[in-house]
N, CA, C and O of each residue as an XYZ file, in Angstrom:
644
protein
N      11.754     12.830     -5.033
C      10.447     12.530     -4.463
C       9.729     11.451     -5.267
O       9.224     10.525     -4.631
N       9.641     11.467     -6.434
C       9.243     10.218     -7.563
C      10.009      9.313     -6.914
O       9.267      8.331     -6.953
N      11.077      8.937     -6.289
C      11.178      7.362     -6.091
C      10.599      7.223     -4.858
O      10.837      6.049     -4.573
N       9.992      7.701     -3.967
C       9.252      7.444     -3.029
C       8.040      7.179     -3.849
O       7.859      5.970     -3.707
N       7.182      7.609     -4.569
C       6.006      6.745     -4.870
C       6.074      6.056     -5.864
O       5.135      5.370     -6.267
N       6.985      6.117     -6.312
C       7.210      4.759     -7.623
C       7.599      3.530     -6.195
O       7.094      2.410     -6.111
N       8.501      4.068     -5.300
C       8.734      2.702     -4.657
C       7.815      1.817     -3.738
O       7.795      0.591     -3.629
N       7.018      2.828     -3.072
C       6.060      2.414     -2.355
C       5.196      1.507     -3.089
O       5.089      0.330     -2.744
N       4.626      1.954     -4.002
C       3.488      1.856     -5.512
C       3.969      0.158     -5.673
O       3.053     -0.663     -5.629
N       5.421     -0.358     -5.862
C       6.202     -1.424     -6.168
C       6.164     -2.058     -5.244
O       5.790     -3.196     -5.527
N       6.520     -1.817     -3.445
C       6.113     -2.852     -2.880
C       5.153     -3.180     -2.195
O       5.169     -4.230     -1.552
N       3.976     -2.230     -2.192
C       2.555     -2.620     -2.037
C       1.208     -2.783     -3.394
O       0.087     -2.275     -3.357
N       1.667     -3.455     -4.251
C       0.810     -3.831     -5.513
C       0.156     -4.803     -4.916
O      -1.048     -4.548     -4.936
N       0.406     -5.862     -4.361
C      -0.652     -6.819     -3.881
C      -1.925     -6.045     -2.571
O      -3.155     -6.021     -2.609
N      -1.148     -5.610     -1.737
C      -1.853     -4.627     -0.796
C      -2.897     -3.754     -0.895
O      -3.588     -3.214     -0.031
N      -2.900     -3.701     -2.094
C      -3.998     -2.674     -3.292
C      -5.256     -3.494     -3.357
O      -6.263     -2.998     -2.850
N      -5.310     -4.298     -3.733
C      -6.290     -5.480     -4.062
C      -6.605     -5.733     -2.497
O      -7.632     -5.352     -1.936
N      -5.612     -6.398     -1.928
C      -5.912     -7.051     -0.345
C      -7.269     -5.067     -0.183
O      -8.497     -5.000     -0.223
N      -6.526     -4.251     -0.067
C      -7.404     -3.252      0.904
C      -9.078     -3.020      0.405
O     -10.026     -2.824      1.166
N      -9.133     -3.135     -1.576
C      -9.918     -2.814     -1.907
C     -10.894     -4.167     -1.439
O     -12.091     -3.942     -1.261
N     -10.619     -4.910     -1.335
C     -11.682     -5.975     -1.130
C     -11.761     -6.350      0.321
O     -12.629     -7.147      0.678
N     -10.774     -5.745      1.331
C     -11.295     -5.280      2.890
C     -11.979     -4.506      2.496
O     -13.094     -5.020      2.591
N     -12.130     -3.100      1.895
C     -13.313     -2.284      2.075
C     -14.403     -2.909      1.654
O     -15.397     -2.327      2.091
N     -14.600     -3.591      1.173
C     -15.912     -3.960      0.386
C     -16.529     -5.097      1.527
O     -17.534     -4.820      2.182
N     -15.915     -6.211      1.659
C     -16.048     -6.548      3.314
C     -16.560     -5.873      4.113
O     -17.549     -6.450      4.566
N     -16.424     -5.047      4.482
C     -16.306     -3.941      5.645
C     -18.041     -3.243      5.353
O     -19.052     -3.174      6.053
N     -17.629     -2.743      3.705
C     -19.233     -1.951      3.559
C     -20.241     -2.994      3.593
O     -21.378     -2.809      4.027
N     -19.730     -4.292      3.045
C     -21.179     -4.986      3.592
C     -21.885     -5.427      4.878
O     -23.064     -5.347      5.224
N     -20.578     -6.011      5.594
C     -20.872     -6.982      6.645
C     -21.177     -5.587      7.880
O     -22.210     -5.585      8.550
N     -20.244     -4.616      7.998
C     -20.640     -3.424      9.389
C     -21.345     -2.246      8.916
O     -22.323     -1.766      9.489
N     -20.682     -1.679      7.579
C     -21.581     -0.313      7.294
C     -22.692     -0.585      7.254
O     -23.372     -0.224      8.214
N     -23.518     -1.518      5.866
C     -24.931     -1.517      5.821
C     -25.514     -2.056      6.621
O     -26.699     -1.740      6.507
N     -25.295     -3.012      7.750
C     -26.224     -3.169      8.483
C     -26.380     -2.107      9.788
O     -27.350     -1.980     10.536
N     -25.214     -1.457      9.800
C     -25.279     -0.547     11.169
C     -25.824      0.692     10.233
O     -25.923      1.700     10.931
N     -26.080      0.849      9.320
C     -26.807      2.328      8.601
C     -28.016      1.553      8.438
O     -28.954      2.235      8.852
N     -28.371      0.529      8.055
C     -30.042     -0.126      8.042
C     -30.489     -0.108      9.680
O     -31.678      0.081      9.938
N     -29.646     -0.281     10.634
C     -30.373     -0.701     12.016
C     -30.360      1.006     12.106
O     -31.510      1.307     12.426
N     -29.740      1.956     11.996
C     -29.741      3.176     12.700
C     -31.143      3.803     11.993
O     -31.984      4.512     12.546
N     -31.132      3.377     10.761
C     -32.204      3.688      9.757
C     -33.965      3.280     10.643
O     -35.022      3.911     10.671
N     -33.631      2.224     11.125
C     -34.600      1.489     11.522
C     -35.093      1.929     12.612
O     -36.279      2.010     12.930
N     -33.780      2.339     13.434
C     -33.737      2.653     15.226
C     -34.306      4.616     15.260
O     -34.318      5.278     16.298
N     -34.648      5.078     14.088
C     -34.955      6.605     14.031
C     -36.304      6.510     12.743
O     -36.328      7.364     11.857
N     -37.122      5.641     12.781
C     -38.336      5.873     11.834
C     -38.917      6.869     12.079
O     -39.131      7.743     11.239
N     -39.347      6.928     13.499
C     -40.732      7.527     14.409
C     -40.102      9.498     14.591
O     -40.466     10.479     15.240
N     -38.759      9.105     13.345
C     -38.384     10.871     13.880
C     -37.043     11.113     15.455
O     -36.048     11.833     15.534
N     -37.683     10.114     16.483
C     -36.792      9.863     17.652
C     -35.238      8.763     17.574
O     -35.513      7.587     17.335
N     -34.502      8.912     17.660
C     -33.287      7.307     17.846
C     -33.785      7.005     19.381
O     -34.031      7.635     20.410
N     -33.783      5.495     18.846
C     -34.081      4.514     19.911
C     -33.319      3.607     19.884
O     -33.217      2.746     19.010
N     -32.440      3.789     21.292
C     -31.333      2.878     21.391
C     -31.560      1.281     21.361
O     -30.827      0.436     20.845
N     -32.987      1.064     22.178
C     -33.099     -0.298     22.132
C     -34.043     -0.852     20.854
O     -34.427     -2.019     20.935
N     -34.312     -0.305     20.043
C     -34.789     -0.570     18.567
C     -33.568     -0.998     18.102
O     -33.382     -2.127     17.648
N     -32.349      0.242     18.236
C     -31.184      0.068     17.412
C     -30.376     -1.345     17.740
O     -30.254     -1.928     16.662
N     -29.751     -2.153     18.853
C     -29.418     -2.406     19.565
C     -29.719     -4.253     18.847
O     -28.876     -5.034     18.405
N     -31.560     -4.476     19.021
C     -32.059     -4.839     18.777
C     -31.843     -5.606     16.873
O     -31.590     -6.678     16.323
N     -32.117     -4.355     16.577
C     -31.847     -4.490     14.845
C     -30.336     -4.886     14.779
O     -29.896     -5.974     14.405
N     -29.727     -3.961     15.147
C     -27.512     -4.103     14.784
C     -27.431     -5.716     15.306
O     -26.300     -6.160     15.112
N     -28.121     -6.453     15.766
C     -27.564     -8.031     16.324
C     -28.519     -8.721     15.109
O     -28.003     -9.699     14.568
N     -29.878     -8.309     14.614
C     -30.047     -8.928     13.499
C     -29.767     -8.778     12.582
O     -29.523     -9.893     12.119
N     -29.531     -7.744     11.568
C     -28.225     -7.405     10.334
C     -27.258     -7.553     10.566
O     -26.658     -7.327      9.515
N     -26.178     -7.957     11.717
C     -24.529     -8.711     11.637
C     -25.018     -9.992     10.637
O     -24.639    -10.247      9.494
N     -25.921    -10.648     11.421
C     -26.035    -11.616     11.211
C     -26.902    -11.861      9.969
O     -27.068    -13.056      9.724
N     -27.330    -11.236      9.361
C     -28.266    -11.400      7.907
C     -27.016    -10.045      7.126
O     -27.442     -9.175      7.885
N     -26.489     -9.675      6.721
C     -25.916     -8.397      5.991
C     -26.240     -8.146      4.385
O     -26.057     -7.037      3.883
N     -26.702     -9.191      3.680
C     -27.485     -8.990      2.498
C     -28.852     -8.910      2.857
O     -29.577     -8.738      1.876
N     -29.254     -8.957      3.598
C     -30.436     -9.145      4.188
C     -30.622     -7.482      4.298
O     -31.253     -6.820      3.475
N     -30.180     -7.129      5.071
C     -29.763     -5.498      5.583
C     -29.437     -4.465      4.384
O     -29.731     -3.281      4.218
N     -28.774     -5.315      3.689
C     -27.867     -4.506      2.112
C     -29.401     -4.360      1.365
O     -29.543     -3.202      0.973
N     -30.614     -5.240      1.057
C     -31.332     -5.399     -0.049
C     -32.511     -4.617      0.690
O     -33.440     -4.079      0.087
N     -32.354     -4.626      2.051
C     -33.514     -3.655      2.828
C     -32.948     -2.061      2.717
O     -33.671     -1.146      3.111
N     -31.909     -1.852      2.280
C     -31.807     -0.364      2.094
C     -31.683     -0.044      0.732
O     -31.151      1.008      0.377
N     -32.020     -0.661      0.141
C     -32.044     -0.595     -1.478
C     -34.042     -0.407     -1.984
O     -34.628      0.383     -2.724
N     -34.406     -1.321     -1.315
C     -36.207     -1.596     -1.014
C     -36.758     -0.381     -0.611
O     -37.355      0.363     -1.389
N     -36.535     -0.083      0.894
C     -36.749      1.023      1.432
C     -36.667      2.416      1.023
O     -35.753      2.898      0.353
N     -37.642      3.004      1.453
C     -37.562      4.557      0.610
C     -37.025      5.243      2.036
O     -37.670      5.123      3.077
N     -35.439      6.168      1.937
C     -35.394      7.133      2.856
C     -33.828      6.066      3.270
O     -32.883      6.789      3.585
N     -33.534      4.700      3.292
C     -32.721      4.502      3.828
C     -31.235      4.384      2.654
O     -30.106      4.078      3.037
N     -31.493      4.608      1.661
C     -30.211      4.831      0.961
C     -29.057      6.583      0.873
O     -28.148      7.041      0.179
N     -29.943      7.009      2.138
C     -29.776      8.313      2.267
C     -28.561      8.149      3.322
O     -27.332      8.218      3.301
N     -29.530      7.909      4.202
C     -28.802      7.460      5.334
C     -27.378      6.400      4.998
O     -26.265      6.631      5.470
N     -27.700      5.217      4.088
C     -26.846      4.679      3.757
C     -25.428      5.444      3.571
O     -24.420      5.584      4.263
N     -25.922      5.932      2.099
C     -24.838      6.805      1.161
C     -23.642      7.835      2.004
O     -22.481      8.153      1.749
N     -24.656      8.166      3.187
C     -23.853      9.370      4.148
C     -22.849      8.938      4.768
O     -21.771      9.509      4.599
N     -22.972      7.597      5.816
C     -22.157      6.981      6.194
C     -21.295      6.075      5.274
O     -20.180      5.738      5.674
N     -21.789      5.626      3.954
C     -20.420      5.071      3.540
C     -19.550      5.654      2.728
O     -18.754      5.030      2.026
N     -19.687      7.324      2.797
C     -18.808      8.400      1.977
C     -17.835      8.712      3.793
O     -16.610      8.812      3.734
N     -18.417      8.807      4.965
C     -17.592      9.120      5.993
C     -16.421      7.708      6.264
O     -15.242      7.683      6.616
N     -17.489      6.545      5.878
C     -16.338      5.275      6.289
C     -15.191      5.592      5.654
O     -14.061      5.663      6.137
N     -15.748      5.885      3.899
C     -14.703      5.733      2.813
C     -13.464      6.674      3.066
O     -12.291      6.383      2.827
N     -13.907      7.777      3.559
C     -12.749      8.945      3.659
C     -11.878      8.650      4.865
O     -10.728      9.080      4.956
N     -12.611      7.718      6.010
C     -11.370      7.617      7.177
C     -11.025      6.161      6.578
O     -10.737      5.357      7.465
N     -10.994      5.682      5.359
C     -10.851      4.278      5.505
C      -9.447      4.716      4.684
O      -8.384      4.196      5.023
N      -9.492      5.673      3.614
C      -8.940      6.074      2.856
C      -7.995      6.990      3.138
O      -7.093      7.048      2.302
N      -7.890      8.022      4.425
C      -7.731      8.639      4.975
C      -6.175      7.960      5.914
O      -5.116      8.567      6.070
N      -6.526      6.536      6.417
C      -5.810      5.720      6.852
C      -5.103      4.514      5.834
O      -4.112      3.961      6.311
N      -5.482      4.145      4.681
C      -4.674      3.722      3.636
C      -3.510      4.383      3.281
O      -2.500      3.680      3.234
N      -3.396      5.601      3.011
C      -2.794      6.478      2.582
C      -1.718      7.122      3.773
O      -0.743      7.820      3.491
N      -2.094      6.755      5.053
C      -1.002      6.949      6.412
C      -0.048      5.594      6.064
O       1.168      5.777      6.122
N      -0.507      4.326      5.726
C       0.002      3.264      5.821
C       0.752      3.565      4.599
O       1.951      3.357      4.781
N       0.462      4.001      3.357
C       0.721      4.186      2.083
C       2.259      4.803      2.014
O       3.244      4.403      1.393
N       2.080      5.899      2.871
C       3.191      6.776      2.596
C       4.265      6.260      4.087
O       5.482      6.311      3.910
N       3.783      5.835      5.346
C       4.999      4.745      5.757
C       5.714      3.916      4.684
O       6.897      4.063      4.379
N       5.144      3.319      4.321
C       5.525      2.220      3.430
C       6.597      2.763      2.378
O       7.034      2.001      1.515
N       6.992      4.021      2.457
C       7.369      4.579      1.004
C       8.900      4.088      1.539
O       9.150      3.615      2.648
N       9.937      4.356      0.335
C      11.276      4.438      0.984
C      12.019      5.253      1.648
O      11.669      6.432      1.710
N      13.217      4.818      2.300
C      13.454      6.244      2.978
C      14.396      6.634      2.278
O      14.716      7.764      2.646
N      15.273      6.125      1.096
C      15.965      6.849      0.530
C      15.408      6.303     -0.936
O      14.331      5.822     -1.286
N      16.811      6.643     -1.719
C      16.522      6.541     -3.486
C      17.417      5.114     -3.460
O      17.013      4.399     -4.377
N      18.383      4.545     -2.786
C      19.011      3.104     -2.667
C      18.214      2.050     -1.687
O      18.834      1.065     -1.287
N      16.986      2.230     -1.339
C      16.766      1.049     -0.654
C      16.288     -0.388     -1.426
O      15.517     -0.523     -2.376
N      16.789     -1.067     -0.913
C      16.337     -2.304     -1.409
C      17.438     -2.492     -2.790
O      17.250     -3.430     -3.564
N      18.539     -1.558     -3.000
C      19.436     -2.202     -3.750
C      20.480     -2.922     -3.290
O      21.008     -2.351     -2.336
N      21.139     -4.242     -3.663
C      22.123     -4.660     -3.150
C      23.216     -3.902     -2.935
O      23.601     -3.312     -3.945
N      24.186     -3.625     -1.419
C      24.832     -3.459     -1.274
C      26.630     -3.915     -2.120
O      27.341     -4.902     -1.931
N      26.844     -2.645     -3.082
C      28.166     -3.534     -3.529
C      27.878     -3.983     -4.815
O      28.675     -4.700     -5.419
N      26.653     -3.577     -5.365
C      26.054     -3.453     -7.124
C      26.361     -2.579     -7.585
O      26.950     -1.658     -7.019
N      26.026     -2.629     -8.817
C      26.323     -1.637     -9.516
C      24.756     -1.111    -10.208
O      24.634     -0.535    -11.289
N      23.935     -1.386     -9.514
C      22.710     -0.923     -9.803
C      22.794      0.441     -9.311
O      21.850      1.051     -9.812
N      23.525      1.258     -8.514
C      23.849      2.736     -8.163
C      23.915      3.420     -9.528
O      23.642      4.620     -9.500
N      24.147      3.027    -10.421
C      24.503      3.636    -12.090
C      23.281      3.274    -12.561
O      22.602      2.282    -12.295
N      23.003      4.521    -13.556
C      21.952      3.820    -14.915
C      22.509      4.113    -16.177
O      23.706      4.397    -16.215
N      21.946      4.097    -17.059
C      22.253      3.628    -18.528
C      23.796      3.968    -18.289
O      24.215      5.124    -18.230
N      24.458      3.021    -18.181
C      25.821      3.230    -18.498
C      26.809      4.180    -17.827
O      28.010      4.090    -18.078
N      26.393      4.961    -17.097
C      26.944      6.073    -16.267
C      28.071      5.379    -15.071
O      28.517      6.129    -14.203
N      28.362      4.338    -15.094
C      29.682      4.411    -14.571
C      30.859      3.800    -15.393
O      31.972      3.520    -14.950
N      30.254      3.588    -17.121
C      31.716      3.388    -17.620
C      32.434      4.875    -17.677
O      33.606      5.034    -18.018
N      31.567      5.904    -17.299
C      32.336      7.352    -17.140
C      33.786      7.174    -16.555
O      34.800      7.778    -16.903
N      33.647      6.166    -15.548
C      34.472      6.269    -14.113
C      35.507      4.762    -14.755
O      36.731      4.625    -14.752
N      34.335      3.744    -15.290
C      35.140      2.242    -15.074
C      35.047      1.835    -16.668
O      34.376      2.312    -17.583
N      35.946      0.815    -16.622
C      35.889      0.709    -17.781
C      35.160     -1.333    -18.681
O      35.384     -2.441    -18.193
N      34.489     -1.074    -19.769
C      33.239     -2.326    -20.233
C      34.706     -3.393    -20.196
O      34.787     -4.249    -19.315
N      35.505     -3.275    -20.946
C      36.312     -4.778    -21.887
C      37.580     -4.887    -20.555
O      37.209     -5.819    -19.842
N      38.374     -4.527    -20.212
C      39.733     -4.279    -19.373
C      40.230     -3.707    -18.125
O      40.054     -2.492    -18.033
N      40.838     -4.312    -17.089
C      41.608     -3.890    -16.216
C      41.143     -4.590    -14.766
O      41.040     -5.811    -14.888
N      40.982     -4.329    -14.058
C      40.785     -4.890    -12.506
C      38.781     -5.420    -12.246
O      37.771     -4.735    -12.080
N      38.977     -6.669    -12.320
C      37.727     -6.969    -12.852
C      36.955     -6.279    -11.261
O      37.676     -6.308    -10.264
N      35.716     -5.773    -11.141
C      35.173     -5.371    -10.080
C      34.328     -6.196    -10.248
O      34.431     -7.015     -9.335
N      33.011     -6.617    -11.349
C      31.911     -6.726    -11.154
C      31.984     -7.163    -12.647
O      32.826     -6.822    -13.478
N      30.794     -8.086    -12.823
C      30.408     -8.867    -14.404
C      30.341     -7.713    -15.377
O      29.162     -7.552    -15.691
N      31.072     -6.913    -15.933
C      31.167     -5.918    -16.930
C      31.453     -4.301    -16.687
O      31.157     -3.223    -17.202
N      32.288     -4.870    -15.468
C      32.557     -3.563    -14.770
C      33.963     -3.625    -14.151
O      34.135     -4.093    -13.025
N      35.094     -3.081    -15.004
C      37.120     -3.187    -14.806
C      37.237     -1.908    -14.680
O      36.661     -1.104    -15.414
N      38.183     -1.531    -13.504
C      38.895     -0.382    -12.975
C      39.887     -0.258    -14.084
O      40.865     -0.960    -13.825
N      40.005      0.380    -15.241
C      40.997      0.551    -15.908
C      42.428      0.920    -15.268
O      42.626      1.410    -14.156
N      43.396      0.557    -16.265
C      45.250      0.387    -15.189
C      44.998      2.253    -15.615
O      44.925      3.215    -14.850
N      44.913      2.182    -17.275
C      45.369      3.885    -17.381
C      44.696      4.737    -17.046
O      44.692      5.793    -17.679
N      43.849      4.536    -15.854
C      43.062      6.298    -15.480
C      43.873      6.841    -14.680
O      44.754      6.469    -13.906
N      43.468      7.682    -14.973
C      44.507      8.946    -14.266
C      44.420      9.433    -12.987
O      43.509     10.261    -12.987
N      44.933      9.333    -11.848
C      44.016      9.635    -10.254
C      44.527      8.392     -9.285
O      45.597      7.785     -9.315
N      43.315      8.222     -8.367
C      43.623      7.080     -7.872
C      42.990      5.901     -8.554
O      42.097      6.034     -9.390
N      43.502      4.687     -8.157
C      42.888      3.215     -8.714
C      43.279      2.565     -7.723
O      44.026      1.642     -8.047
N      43.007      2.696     -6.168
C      43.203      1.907     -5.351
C      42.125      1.395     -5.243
O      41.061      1.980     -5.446
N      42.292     -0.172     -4.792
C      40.927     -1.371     -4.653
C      40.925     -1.992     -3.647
O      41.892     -2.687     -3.332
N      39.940     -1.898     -2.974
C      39.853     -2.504     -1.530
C      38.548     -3.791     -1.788
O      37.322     -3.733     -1.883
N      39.222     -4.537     -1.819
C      38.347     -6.115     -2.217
C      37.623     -6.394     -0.395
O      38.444     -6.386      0.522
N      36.500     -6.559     -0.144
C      35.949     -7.347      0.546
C      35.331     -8.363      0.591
O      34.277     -8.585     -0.005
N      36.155     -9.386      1.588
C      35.802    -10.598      1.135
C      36.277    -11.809      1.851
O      36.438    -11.654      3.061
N      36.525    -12.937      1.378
C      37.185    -13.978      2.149
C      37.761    -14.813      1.144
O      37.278    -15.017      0.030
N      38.940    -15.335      1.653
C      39.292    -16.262      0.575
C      39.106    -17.943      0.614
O      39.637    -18.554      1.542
N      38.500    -18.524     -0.202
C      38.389    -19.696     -0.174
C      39.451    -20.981     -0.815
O      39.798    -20.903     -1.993
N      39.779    -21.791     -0.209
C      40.761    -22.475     -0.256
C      40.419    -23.647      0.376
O      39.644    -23.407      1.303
N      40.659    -24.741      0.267
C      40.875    -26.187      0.586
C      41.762    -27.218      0.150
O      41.677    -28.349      0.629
């Protein structure tokens, strides 16, 4: 199970950055102004769609404008805070769907086919041998004297001109 999030973790490191600074995008330019206009569109106690409506087309378009009016305002960092803990959890909620697609589906993906990266520390001179015998791979010979089989099936093509 560790190489599923070590692997995922490895090929979404840039994706990390890309998402955190979509969210931050996101909380400025749609959350705070649609939590300042809703803020705005429910003063009187009532929501008023065409207050709201009204306001949400002028904070798209001003969003620091909107960001520094709920910071000013007494009562709208409430409102703020609420909605950008619900954004954060479906934003996060859906990172983490993408997160764990992304994972591998086995413990060999993304190794070359026909490496010897299948072995670690040394675990197939068990089988092959470092200095002698049927070269397979840059430091990797089918020894003549093991005992068993040592049949070798080369794939490949031969080149000639």
């Amino acid at each position: 199970m560790n190489y599923k999030i070590e692997g995922a973790i490895r090929k979404n490191k840039k994706s990390f950055i890309i998402c955190a600074i979509l969210w931050l995008i996101l909380v400025i330019v749609f959350v705070a102004p649609f939590s300042y206009s809703s803020f705005e569109a429910s003063v009187g106690g009532k929501f008023s769609l065409e207050i709201f409506m009204e306001q949400i087309s002028t904070n798209i378009t001003n969003p620091f404008g909107s960001l520094g009016g709920i910071f000013t305002t007494e009562g709208a960092m409430h409102n703020f805070v609420s909605l950008l803990l619900g954004f954060t959890i479906f934003y996060l909620v859906v990172f983490f769907i993408g997160f764990a697609k992304s994972a591998p589906k086995n413990e060999y993906t993304d190794f070359e086919h026909g490496s010897s990266d299948w072995s670690q520390r040394g675990e197939q001179y068990q089988i092959l041998s470092k200095n002698k015998g049927i070269i397979l791979a840059e430091d990797n010979y089918l020894p003549l004297d093991k005992r068993g089989n040592v049949n070798v099936l080369v794939v490949g093509r031969i080149w000639f001109w």
